[in-house]
N, C-alpha and C positions, 0 to 999 in steps of 0.2 A: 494409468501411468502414475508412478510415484511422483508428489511432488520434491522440485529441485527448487533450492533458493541459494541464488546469489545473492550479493549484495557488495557494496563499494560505493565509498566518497567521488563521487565524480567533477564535484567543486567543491569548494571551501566552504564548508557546512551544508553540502547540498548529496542526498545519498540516494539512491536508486536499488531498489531492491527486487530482481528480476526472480519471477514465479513460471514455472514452467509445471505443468500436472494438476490435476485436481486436489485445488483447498476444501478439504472435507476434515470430519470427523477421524482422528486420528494423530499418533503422535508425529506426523510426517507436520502438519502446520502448527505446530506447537510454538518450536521454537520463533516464529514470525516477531511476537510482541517482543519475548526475549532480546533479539537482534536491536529491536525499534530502541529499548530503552538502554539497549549497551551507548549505543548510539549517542544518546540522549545522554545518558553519564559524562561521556565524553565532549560535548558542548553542542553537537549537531541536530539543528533544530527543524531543515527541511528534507522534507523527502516524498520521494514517487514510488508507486510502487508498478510496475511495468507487469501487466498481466496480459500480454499478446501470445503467453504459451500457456495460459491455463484456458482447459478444458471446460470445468465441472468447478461448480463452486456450493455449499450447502452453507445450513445455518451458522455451524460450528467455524465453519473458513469464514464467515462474517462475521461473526465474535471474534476473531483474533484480530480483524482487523479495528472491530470498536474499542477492543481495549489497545493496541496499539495509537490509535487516535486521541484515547483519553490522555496516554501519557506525555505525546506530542505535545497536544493541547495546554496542559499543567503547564508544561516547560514555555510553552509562549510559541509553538511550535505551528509548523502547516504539514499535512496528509494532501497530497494527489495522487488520483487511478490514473490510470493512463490504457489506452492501447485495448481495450476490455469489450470480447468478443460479445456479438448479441446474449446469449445465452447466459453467461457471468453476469454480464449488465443486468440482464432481467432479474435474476436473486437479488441486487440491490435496489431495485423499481418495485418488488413485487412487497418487501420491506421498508417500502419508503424511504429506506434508507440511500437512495439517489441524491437525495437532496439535503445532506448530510455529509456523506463523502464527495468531493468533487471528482466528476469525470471528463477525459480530455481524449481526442482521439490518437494522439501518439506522443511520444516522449517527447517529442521535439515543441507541440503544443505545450505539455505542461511543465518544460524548461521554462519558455518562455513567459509563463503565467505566474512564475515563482522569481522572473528573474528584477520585478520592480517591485519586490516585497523587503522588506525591511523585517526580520525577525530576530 
């Protein structure tokens, strides 16, 4: 499945960026950081990204999202996964990268994780 990315402000500097399809190699997750740092231009500093419709995730689908993270980061920024079916999960565990990206099991969890944070 190609992936599809939504994305939208869903509170006052707080944005949700919904992944539907497999984040792999290709120009289909490219634009992801892109998104991140338009975002980021514009003053919004937190964000989820809702991965309860991606399939398939590879090295390359992790790269977009570390350099997405770095740029958060810079800004003073917070990254949440959210919703991230066993299989997804496991490419960020098997990179250690678990414990790096925070993981939450639904959006509603990591609303609430972001909502007495100060950024």
């Amino acid at each position: 499945m190609v992936l599809q990315i939504a994305h939208s402000e869903v509170a006052p500097g707080l944005v949700v960026l919904t992944l539907t399809g497999r984040v792999m190699l290709g120009p289909e997750s490219a634009p992801i950081p892109e998104i991140v740092q338009q975002y980021v231009k514009d003053g919004k500093k937190m964000f989820i990204v809702d991965l309860a419709g991606v399939t398939h995730i590879d090295s390359t689908g992790i790269g977009r999202f570390i350099a997405s993270l770095n740029y958060i980061h810079r800004a003073g920024g917070k990254l949440l996964m959210a919703s991230a079916v066993a299989q997804v999960r496991e490419g960020f565990r098997v990179t250690r990268l678990d414990t790096v990206f925070p993981f939450y099991e639904t959006l509603d969890d990591a609303r609430s994780a972001l909502s007495g944070l100060a950024v």
